[in-house]
C-alpha positions, 0 to 999 in steps of 0.5 A: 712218514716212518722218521716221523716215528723215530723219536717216539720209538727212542724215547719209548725204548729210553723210559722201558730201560729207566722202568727195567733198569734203574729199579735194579741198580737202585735195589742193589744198594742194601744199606746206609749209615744212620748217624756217626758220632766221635768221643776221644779215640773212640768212633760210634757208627750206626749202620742201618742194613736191607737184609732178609728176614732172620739175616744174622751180622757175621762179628768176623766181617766187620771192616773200618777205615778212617782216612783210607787207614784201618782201624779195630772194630767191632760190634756194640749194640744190634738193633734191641739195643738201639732201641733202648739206646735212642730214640729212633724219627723217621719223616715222610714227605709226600708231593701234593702237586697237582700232577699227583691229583686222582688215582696216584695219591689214593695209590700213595695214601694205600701204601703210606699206611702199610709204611706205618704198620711195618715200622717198629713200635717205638719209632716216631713218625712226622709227615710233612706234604709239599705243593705250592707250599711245605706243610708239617702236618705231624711232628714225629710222634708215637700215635700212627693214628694221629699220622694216618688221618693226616696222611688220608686228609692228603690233597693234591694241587699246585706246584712241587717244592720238594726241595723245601720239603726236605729241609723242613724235614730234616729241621724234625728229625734232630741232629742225631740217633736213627733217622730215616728220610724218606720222599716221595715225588713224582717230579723236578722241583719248581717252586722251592726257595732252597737250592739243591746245593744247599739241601745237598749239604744238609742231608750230607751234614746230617748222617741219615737213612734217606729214601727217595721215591720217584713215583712214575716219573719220567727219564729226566725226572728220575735222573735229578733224584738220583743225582740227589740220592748219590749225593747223600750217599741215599737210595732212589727207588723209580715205581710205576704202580701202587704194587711197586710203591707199597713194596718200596715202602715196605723196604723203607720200614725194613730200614729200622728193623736191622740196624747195628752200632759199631764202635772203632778205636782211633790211635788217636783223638781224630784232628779239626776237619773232615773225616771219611769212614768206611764201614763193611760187614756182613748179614749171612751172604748179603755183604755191605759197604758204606762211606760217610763223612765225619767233622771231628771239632778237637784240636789237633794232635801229634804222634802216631794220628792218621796222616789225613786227620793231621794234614787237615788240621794243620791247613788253616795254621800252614796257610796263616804262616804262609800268608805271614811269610809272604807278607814279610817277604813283599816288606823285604822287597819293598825296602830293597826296592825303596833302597834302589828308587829314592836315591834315582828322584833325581830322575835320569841325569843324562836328560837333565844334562841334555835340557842343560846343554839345550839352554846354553848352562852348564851341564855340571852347574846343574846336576844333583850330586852324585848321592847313588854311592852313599845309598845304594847297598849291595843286596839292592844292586844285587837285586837290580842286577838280577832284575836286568839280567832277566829283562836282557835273557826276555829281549823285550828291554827295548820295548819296555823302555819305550813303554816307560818313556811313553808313560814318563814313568823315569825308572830303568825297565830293571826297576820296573820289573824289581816293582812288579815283582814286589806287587805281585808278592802282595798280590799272592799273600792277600788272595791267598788270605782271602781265598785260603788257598796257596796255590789258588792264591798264587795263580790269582795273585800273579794274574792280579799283578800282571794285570794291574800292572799292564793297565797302570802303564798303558793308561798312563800312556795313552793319555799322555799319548792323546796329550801330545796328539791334541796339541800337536795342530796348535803346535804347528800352527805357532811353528808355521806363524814363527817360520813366517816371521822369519825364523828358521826350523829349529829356531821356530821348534825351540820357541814352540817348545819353550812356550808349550806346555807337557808332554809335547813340550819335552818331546821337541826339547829332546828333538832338539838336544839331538839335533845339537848333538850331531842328528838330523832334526827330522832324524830326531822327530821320527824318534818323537813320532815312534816313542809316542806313537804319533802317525800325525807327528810321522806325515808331519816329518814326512811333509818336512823331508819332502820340502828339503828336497823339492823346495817350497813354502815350509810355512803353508805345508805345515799350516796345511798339516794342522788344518788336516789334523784338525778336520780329522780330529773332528771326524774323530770326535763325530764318529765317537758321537755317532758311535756312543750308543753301540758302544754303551749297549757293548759295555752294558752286554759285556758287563752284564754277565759279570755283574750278575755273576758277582750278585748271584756269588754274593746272594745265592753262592750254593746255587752257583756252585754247581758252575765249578763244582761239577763237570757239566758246569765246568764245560758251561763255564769254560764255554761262557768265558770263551763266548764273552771273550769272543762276543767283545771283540765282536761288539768292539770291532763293530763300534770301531771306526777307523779315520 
């Protein structure tokens, strides 16, 4: 019995610590920048600070950087000032939610009032309650009797759109000037349309005072809030009573009444893009630092600028000239690679000789004329060279050759490799077009172009591969009828092989140029068998020995072979029958996911950012990549049968 006790103490400790605890550290936070704006070289900022009554601004105290760089700053206008200066909003969203229902929204009405009585007289006031839906109940106004009706007509029922609260607020409160925001909830949000991604890049856009209050919420609650409130650069204040709320809403109003301009001098215009301003000072003991962000729009400019502000401006031309430059590079390589290729359409002469000497004409009767001489320049056998070396220091040159004959694809694996690497120019100058990002690009580009690459030659394969296994039976039912008739092994193999059709056709031609050479004609099959990956072709050769050695009706084996190859050939089809519906549902799993990834990247992006803009969501997506990895090779082991 006392486990069963166990969660209910933790989680009682954990809500006493949200109560004691994170009221504290959100009071620690005293100020916020109201609005900052740029003209030239000058940079106006309005800090709005929490300070006690009578508090005076220290001029001495006033430090400003921008870009990490710091610059001269002083004061310009304190809070008489500013209210000539601008016109001074602020908004009050109130949740009308269902859970609100009772004595929470009469406590909220209470305090509202005494947040409309400790405001300044000249600031306006708009209102706007969310439920089920987002309500502008007043738009920012001088009359706080026309808002303390709305505020007292208040009624809680449904769900809690705060998100779209705030954009709706914010949508009041202007582009500029003194605002204040401040919201009130007592829980997450579960009805809004907007995303707190794109909320979260308003309210950053925007350059206000933004006041969140969570009204008796609890610990999961609470930390939403203030995961918003640190995104904006804001303030949560967690209450749990109406003494609280009027409190914290009186600090809110506070907010108007110290507020102070200050100007620095930039050595230079700011450069297009994004900036970061830092700004402290001091009321008498209380000292205050806050960092916001800025978009200057002028042009870029040279001499003695900051060397943030000038990196960020020259990172759209930098990325244009990259992509130029590649895109050149890629029609360099292009060329040479053309230089290298075209003067090889006359395939590979050896083979063409070979196929000549197998039908009895001559060999130089035959052959192109030796065009390579005339064409091939130096920079592109320079090229090549360097290709091959490559190829020769990885070890795999065997390999790859095997791969391309498999395809048929008549180039050197030297070439190959020179080809790819011309693919995988293009590949990195368009995604780093497209994704504005050099090394982003080069990283996606090179992946592109491997893939891309890797697939065009094992499709290729394959097909010809299945080619050459589906006539096989055939063949060797004409090669065992040609026996029969009297024909000897070669000859039958030679008469198969003029009335075949590719791949399987060129595959014996060649057997047989070696078997003429001097090679054992079994010696020459096993080199078909392994260049296509035959295991049919492989027992065939097999059945073929064993006959030369024990004896026996040549003929009737290799009738029996292709009778066996096509039994298994039909247990092949009829498995992939029976197997169709596990591997359909296995491609729809896996596609799934990915599918409904790129629908939501295009349609709702600021909803899936948080997926690779946060570490919680970098762990999910890491975690996803490797369960979609892993579940199919699963589901493909599952629907594949061996026969």
């Amino acid at each position: 019995m006392k486990r069963s006790y166990l969660p209910i103490g933790a989680g009682a400790v954990a809500l006493l610590a949200a109560v004691i605890i994170l009221p504290s550290a959100a009071w620690a936070d005293n100020g916020s920048i109201s609005s900052v704006s740029s003209s030239g070289k000058s940079l106006s900022v309005v800090v709005s600070a929490r300070v006690p009554v009578g508090s005076e601004l220290v001029p001495s105290s006033i430090v400003m950087t921008v870009d990490g760089k710091a610059v001269p700053a002083a004061l310009v206008q304190s809070e008489k000032a500013l209210t000539s200066a601008a016109p001074r909003v602020a908004m009050l969203a109130i949740d009308t939610s269902g859970s609100m229902a009772g004595a929470p929204l009469a406590g909220v009405k209470q305090a509202a009032d005494v947040l409309l009585a400790d405001l300044p007289k000249d600031v306006e006031v708009g209102l706007v309650s969310f439920g089920d839906s987002v309500h502008l109940l007043a738009k920012p106004t001088l009359d706080r009797k026309v808002v303390s009706a709305r505020i007292a007509g208040l009624v809680a029922a449904g769900n809690t759109t705060l998100y779209d609260a705030i954009d709706v607020a914010l949508g009041q409160l202007g582009p500029s000037g003194p605002r204040l925001l401040c919201v009130l909830s007592d829980g997450q949000d579960t009805a809004s349309r907007t995303s707190l991604a794109a909320v979260t890049a308003s309210l950053r856009r925007a350059h206000l005072t933004t006041e969140l209050i969570g009204y008796r919420t609890d610990v999961g609650q609470t930390t939403i809030l203030a995961k918003l409130a640190t995104a904006v650069h804001g303030r949560l204040v967690p209450v749990s009573d109406t003494g609280s709320l009027i409190k914290a809403f009186g600090v809110a109003a506070g907010t108007f009444a110290t507020q102070v301009r200050v100007q620095g001098t930039l050595p230079a215009a700011p450069a297009k893009g994004t900036h970061v301003v830092v700004v402290s000072l001091r009321f008498g003991s209380v000292n205050i630092r806050q960092q916001t962000t800025f978009v200057a729009s002028g042009p870029a400019v040279s001499g003695s600028g900051s060397p943030q502000a000038t990196a960020a401006s020259a990172v759209p031309f930098s990325r244009r000239t990259v992509g130029a430059l590649l895109l050149l590079v890629f029609v360099a390589l292009l060329l040479l690679l053309l230089a290298v290729l075209l003067p090889r359409r006359r395939a590979d002469e050896r083979l063409r000789s070979l196929e000549a000497y197998r039908v009895g004409a001559s060999a130089a009767a035959t052959a192109p004329p030796d065009v390579a001489g005339d064409t091939e320049h130096g920079i592109a056998l320079t090229a090549l060279g360097v290709s091959e070396r490559f190829v020769e220091r990885r070890g795999n040159g065997d390999k790859l050759a095997m791969l391309l004959d498999r395809a048929n694809v008549r180039i050197k694996p030297g070439e190959w490799v020179l080809l790819r690497a011309c693919g995988g120019v293009l590949a990195i100058a368009l995604a780093s077009i497209l994704l504005g990002n050099l090394i982003l690009g080069a990283v996606v580009g090179v992946l592109i172009a491997a893939a891309c690459s890797h697939l065009y030659l094992s499709i290729k394969a394959s097909r010809r591969t299945k080619a050459f296994e589906a006539a096989l039976p055939d063949t060797l039912q004409l090669v065992a009828s040609s026996i029969r008739t009297g024909f000897s092994l070669p000859q039958a193999l030679d008469a198969a092989a003029s009335g075949g059709t590719q791949p399987i056709s060129g595959e014996l031609n060649r057997a047989l140029v070696d078997a003429r050479l001097g090679a054992q004609l079994e010696d020459g099959l096993d080199s078909v068998a392994d260049r296509m990956e035959s295991q049919d072709l492989r027992w065939t050769v097999m059945a073929i020995r064993i006959q030369r050695e024990v004896g026996g009706n040549l003929s009737e084996v290799l009738h029996t072979t292709a009778r066996t190859m096509r039994d298994r050939a039909a247990m092949r089809r009829r498995v992939r029958a029976l197997s169709a519906e596990g591997r359909l549902s296995a491609y729809i799993l896996i596609a799934l996911p990915i599918l409904l990834t790129v629908f939501m990247y295009l349609t709702r992006r600021e909803y899936l950012s948080l997926l690779w803009t946060s570490t919680p969501g970098l762990v999910l997506s890491a975690l996803a990549i490797v369960g979609m990895v892993v579940g199919s090779l699963w589901m493909r082991t599952l629907a594949k049968v061996e026969v």
